[in-house]
C-alpha positions in Angstrom: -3.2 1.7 12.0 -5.3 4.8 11.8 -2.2 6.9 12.0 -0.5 4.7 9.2 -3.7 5.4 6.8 -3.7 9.1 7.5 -0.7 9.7 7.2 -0.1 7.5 4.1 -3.1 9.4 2.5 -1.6 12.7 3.2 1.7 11.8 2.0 0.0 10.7 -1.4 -2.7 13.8 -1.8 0.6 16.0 -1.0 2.8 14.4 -3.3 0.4 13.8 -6.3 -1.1 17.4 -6.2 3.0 18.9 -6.4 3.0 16.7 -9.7 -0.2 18.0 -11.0 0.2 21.5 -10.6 3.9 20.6 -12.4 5.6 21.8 -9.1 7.2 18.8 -9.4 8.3 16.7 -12.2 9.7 13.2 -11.5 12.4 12.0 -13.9 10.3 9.1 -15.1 7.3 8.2 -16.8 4.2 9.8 -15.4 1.2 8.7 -15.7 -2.0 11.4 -15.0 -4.7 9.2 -14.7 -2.4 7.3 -11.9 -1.5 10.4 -10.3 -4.7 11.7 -10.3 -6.1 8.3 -8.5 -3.5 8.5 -6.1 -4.7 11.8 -5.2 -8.5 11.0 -4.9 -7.1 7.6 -3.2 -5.7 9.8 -0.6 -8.3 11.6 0.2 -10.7 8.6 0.7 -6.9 7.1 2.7 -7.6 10.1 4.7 -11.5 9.8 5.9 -10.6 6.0 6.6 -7.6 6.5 8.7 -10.2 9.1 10.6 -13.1 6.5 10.7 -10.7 3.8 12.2 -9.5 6.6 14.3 -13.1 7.3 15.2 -14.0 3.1 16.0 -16.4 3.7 12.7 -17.5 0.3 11.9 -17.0 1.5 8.3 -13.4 2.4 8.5 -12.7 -1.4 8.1 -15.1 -1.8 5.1 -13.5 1.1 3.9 -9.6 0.2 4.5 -10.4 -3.4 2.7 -12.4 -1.3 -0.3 -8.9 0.6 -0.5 -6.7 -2.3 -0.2 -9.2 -3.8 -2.7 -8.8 -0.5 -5.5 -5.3 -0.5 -4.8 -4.6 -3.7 -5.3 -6.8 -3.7 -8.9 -4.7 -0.7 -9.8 -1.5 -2.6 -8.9 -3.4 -5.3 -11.7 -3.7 -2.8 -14.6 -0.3 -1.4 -13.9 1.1 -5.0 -15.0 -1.2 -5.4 -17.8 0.2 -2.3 -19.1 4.0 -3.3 -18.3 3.6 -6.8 -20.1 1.6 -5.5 -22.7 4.8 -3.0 -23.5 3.3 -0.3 -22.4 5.5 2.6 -20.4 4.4 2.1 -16.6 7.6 3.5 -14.1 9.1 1.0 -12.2 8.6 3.3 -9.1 4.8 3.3 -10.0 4.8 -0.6 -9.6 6.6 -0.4 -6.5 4.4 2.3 -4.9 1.3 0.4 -5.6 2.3 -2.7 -4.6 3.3 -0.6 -1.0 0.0 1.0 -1.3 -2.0 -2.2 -1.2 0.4 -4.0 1.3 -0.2 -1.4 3.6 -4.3 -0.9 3.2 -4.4 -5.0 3.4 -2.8 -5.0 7.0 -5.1 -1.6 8.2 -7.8 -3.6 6.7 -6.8 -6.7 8.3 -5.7 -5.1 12.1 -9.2 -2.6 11.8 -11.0 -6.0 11.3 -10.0 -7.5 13.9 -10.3 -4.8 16.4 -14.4 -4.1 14.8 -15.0 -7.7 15.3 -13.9 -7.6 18.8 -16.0 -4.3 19.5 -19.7 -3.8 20.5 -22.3 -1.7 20.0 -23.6 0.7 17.3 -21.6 3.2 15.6 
């Protein structure tokens, strides 16, 4: 699960920082703020992965915050969509991946914190 997390995050800070610096340019409807988020999202994807990695007590907390964020972002993306708004299909589909996958790290680090003792 930590590996997943990591190497999800990576995958998003790589890809979203190509579409910022206009390296490169999908053939739909981009969204900055998203992109950007997706970015910062894998950064914080990234120290998680490591904290679970690291039996950090926090990298659960943090996994479930991310599943949490995702999952809201997933929510606004929707809004937009019904509300007529231009939102990409593959944008819906990416965050709904996004929180699917933090939910279960969240879910499998939980477990594995619960069944752990002692401080760190």
């Amino acid at each position: 699960m930590a590996v997943v997390g990591m190497a999800f995050g990576a995958v998003s800070i790589i890809a979203g920082t190509r579409v910022l610096a206009g390296v490169d340019q999908p053939d739909y409807v981009v969204l900055p703020w998203l992109v950007a988020y997706n970015v910062a999202a894998g950064v914080a994807g990234v120290v998680v992965g490591a904290g679970i990695w690291l039996w950090r007590r926090w990298g659960a907390t943090g996994a479930a915050i991310l599943a949490g964020a995702h999952a809201s972002i997933l929510g606004v993306l929707v809004g937009m969509r019904l509300v007529g708004e231009a939102v990409a299909t593959d944008s819906l589909a990416a965050m709904l991946l996004r929180s699917v996958i933090w939910l279960a790290i969240a879910g499998a680090a939980r477990q594995v914190a619960g069944g752990r003792t002692g401080r760190r």
